[in-house]
C-alpha positions as CSV (number, residue, x, y, z in Angstrom):
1,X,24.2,15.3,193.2
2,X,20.5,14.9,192.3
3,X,17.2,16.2,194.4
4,X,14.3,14.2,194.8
5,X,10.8,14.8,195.6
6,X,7.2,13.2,195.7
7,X,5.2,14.0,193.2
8,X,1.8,13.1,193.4
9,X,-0.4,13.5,190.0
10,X,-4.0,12.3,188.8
11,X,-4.7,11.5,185.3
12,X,-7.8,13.2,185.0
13,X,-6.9,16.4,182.8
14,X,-5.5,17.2,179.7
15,X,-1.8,16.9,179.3
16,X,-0.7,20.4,178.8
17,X,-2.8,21.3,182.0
18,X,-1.3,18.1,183.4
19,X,2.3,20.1,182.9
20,X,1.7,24.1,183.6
21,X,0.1,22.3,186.9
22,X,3.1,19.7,187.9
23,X,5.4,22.7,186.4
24,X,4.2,25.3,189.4
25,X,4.7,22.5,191.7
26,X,7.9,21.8,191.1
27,X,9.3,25.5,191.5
28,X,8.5,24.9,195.2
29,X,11.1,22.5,195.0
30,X,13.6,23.7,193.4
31,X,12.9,27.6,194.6
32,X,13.5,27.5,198.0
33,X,12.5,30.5,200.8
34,X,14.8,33.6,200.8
35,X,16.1,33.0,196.9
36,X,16.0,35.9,195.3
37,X,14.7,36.2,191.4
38,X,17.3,37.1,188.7
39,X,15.5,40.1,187.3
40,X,15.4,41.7,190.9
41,X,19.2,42.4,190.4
42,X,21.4,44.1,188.3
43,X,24.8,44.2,187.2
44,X,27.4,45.9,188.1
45,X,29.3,48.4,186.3
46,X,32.7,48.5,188.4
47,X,33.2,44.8,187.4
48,X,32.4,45.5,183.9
49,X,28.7,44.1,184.6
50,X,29.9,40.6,186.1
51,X,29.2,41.2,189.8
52,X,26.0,41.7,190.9
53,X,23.7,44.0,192.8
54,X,20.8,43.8,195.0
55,X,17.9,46.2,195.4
56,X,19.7,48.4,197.8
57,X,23.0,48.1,194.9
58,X,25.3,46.4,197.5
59,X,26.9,43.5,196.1
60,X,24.4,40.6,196.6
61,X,25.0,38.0,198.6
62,X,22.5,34.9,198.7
63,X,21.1,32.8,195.9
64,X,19.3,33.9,192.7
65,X,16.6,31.6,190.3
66,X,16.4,32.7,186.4
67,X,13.4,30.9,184.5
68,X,14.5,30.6,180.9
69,X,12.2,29.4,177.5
70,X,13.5,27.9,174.6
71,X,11.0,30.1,172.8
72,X,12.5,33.4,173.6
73,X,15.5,32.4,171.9
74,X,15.7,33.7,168.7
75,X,17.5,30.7,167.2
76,X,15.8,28.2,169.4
77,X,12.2,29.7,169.3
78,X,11.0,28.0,165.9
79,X,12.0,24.1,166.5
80,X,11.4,21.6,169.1
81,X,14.1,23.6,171.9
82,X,11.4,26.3,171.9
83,X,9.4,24.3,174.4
84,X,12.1,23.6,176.6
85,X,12.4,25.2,179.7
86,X,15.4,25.8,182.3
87,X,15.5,26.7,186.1
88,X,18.9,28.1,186.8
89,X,19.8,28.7,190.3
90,X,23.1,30.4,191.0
91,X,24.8,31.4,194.3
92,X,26.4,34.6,194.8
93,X,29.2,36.0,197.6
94,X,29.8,39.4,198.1
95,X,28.3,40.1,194.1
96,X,30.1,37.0,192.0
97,X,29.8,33.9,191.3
98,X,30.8,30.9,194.2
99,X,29.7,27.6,195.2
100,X,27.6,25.0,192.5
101,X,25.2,26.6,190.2
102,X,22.5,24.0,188.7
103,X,20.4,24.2,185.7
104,X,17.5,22.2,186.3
105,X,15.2,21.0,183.4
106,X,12.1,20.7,185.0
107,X,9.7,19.3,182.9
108,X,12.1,16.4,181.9
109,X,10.0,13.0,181.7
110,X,7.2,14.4,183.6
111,X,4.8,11.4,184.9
112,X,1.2,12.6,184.7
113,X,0.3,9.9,187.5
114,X,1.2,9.1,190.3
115,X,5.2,8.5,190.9
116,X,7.0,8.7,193.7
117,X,11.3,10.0,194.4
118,X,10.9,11.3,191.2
119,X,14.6,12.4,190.2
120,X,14.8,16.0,188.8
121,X,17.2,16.1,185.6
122,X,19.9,18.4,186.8
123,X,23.2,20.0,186.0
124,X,25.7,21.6,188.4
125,X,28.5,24.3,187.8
126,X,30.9,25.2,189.9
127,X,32.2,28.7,190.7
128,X,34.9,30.2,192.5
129,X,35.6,33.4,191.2
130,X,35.6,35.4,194.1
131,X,39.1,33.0,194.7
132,X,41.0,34.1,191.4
133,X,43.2,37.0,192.1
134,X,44.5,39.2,188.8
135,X,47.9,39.1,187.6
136,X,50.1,40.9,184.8
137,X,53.2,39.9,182.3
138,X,54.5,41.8,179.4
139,X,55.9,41.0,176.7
140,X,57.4,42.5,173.0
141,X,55.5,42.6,170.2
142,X,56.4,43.8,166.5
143,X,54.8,43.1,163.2
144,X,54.4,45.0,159.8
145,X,51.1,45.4,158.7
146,X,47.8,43.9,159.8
147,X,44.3,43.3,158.2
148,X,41.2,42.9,159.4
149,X,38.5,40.2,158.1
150,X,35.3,39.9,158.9
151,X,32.8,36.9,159.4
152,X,29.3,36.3,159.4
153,X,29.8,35.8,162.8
154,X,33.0,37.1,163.7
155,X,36.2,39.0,162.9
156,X,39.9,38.5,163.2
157,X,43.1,40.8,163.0
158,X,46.0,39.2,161.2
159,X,49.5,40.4,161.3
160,X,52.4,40.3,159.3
161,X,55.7,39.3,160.2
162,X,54.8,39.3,164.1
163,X,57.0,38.3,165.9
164,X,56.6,37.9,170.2
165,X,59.8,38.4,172.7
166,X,60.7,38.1,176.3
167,X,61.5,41.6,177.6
168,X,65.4,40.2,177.6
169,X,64.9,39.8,173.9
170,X,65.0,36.2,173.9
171,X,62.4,35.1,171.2
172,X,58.9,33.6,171.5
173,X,58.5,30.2,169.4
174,X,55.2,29.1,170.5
175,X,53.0,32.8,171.5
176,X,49.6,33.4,169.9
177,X,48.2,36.4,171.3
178,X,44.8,35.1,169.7
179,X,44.8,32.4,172.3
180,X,45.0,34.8,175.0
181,X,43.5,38.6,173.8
182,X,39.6,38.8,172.0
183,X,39.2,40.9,169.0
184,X,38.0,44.4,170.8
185,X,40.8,44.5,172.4
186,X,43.2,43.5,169.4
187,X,41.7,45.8,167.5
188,X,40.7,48.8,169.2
189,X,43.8,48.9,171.0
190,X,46.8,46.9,168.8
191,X,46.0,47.5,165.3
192,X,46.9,51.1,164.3
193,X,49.1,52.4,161.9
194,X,51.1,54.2,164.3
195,X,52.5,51.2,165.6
196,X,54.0,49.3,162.3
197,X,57.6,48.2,162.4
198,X,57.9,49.3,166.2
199,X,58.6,47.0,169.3
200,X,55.6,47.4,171.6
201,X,56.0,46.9,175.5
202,X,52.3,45.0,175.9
203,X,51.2,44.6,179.8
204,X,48.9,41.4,179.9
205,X,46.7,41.5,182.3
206,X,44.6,38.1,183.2
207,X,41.5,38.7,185.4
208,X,37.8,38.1,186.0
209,X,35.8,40.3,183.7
210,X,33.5,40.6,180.6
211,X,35.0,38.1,177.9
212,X,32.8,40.1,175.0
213,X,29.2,39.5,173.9
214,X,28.6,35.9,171.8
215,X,27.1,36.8,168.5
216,X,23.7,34.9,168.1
217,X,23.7,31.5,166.9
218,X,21.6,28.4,167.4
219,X,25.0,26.9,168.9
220,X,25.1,30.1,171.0
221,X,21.3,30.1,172.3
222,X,21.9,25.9,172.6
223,X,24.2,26.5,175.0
224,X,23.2,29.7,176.4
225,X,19.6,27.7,177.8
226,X,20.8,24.5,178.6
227,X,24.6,24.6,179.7
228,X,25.4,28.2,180.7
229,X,24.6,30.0,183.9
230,X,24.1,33.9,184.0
231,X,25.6,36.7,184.0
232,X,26.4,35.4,180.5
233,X,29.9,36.6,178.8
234,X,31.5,36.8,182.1
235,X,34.8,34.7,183.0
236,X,38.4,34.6,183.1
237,X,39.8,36.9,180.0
238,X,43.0,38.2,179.7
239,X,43.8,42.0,178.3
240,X,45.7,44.5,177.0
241,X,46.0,47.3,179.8
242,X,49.6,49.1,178.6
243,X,51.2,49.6,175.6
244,X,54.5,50.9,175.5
245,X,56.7,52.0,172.0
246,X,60.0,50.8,173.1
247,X,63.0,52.9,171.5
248,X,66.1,50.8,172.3
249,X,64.9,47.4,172.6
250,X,67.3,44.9,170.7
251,X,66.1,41.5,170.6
252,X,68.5,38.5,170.6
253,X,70.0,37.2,167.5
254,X,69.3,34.0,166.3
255,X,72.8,31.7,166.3
């Protein structure tokens, strides 16, 4: 879907007058009556910060606009992103996420005369997670010892001979818990002596929720200002919410 106005432009000033100028015109466009600015709201802390509040902290309902630079990006701020600039406008229902979100670059091949149905560059998300309800599964795991290594930008647990099970004991072949579980929760939760050679009971839980801060990276802050669409580090994540030392469990021999 694209939106298109008339802009209407003289060629008498200097160019980056010509642009702060067309710029402020072109938020009356794209920011229409009753949307409501980002920094007016805040998150909420019963949806681990991924809900929304309005000024009276009831979940907010309506449509917010964020203004974002490339310059106050730390990673972005020093080459030519850091004069790019992004107008994200994001609908909300009952304090998430729902209907199309568009980043909007504003300032994309600006004509500094006069042009008409100019085409606004745009970008459109959509979001429905007011519709995805949480569910649970468990399943066995066991390992002997684990490590933990760190990256510049990131860190991993590995296990030793892990080894994943249905709760009848029938082997998992093809079960990563990396693909499913971050590293806070792995860690903070999994990793402990205490649990070495046992058979653990884990209740996965899959739900909306914070999926864990991105550590800062120009790939981070690229996508961050032109692809992603606040609250940031919000999603679909699955977690750990029970763990369980089994005592009897006997898992089913290999023919």
């Amino acid at each position: 879907m694209s939106a298109f106005v008339t802009v209407v432009f003289a060629q008498n000033e200097g160019v980056e007058e010509n642009r702060d100028s067309l710029f402020a015109q072109g938020l009356g466009y794209i920011i229409k009556p009753g949307y409501v600015e980002w920094d007016s709201l805040q998150p909420d802390p019963k949806h681990n910060y991924c809900a929304m509040l309005d000024a009276n902290e009831a979940l907010f309902t309506g449509t917010a606009y964020k203004i974002e630079y490339g310059k106050h990006f730390e990673f972005l701020r020093h080459g030519e992103d850091s004069a790019a600039i992004r107008v994200k406008t994001i609908p909300f229902v009952n304090g998430f996420r729902n209907g199309v979100a568009r980043v909007i670059d504003p300032l994309q091949d600006f004509p500094f005369i006069e042009a008409e149905g100019y085409e606004w560059k745009m970008e459109e998300v959509e979001f429905h997670e007011m519709q995805f309800s949480e569910w649970s599964k468990k399943i066995v795991f066991t390992f002997s010892n684990f490590e933990v290594e760190y990256y510049d930008v990131s860190a991993m647990v590995r296990f030793e001979d892990e080894s994943y099970f249905s709760m009848d004991g029938t082997e998992f072949t093809d079960f990563e818990l990396w693909e499913r579980v971050g590293f806070e929760d792995i860690s903070m939760e999994l990793a402990l002596e205490e649990y070495k050679n046992k058979y653990l009971c884990l209740t996965l839980t899959t739900g909306f929720g914070a999926t864990g801060e991105q550590y800062g990276h120009y790939e981070t802050d690229h996508s961050r200002l032109y692809y992603d669409i606040p609250p940031y580090d919000c999603g679909i994540r699955t977690m750990i919410s029970n763990i369980e030392v089994l005592e009897d469990f006997k898992p089913v021999k290999k023919e």
